[in-house]
SELOTI-709511 format. One line per 5 residues: number of its first residue (from 0); their letters; for each residue x, y, z of C-alpha. Coordinates in nm, 4 decimals. Example, Ala and Ser with C-alpha at 12.3 -4.5 7.8 and 13.67 -1.06 7.14 Angstrom:
# SELOTI-709511
0) as) 1.2300/-0.4500/0.7800; 1.3670/-0.1060/0.7140
//
This chain:
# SELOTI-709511
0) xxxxx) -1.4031/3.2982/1.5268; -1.2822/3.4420/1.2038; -1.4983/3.3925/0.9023; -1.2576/3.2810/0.5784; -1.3476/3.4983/0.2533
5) xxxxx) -1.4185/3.3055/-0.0810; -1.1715/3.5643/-0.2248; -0.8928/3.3324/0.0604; -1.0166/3.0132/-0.0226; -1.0069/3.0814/-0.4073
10) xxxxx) -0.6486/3.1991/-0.4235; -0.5072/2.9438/-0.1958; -0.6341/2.6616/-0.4051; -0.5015/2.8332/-0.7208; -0.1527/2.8620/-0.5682
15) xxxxx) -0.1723/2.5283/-0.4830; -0.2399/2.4691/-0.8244; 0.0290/2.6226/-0.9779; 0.2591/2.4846/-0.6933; 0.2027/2.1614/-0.8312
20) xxxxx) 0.1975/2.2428/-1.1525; 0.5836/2.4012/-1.1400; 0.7225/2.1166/-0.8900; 0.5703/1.8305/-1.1203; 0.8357/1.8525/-1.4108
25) xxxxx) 1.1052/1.8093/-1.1024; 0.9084/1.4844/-0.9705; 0.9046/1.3651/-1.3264; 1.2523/1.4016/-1.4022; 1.3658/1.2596/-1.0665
30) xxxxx) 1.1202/0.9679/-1.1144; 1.2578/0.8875/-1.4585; 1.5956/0.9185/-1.3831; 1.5160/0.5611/-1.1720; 1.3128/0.3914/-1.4364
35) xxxxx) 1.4532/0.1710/-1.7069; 1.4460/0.3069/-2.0543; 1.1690/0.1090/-2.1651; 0.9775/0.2025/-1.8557; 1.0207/0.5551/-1.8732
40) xxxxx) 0.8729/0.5662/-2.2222; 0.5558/0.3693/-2.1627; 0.2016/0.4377/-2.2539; 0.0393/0.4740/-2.0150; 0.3682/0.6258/-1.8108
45) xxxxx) 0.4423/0.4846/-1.4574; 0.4025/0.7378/-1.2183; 0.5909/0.5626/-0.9802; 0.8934/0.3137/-1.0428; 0.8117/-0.0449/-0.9607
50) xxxxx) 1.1566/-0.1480/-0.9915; 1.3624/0.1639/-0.9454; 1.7212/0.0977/-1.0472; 2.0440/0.3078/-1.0659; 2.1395/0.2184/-1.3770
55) xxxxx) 2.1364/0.5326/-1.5605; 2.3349/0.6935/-1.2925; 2.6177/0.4334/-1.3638; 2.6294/0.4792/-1.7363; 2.6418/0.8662/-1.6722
60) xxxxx) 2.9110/0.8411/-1.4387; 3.1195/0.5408/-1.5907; 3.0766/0.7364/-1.9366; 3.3957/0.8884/-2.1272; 3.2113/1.2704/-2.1118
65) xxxxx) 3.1364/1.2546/-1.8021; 3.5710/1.2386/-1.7576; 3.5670/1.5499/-1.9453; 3.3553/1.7593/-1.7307; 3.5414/1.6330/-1.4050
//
């Protein structure tokens, strides 16, 4: 059996570190983007929505700018 080296072990749990700590801004943004207003600016923030809703997705695509791009 092959022995693991500390030098392994420490470098796999600092890429998983930074793994998490580039996808975390995507979760957050994709999390928010189904939370009310006044949930998504909460102290302390929801990590998860309770009542996720696709409300902003309906103002951004029923919106007059949103015509413009298309």
């Amino acid at each position: 059996m092959k022995s693991i080296s500390i030098f392994k072990i420490v470098s796999m749990i600092i890429l998983l570190g930074l793994t998490i700590f580039f996808i975390f801004p995507f979760y957050w943004i994709a999390s928010g983007s189904f939370k009310l207003q006044d949930v998504a600016i909460t102290i302390p923030p929801e990590w998860w929505p309770s009542t996720p809703t696709l409300e902003n997705y309906e103002k951004l695509f029923t919106s007059k700018y949103i015509k413009m791009v298309l």
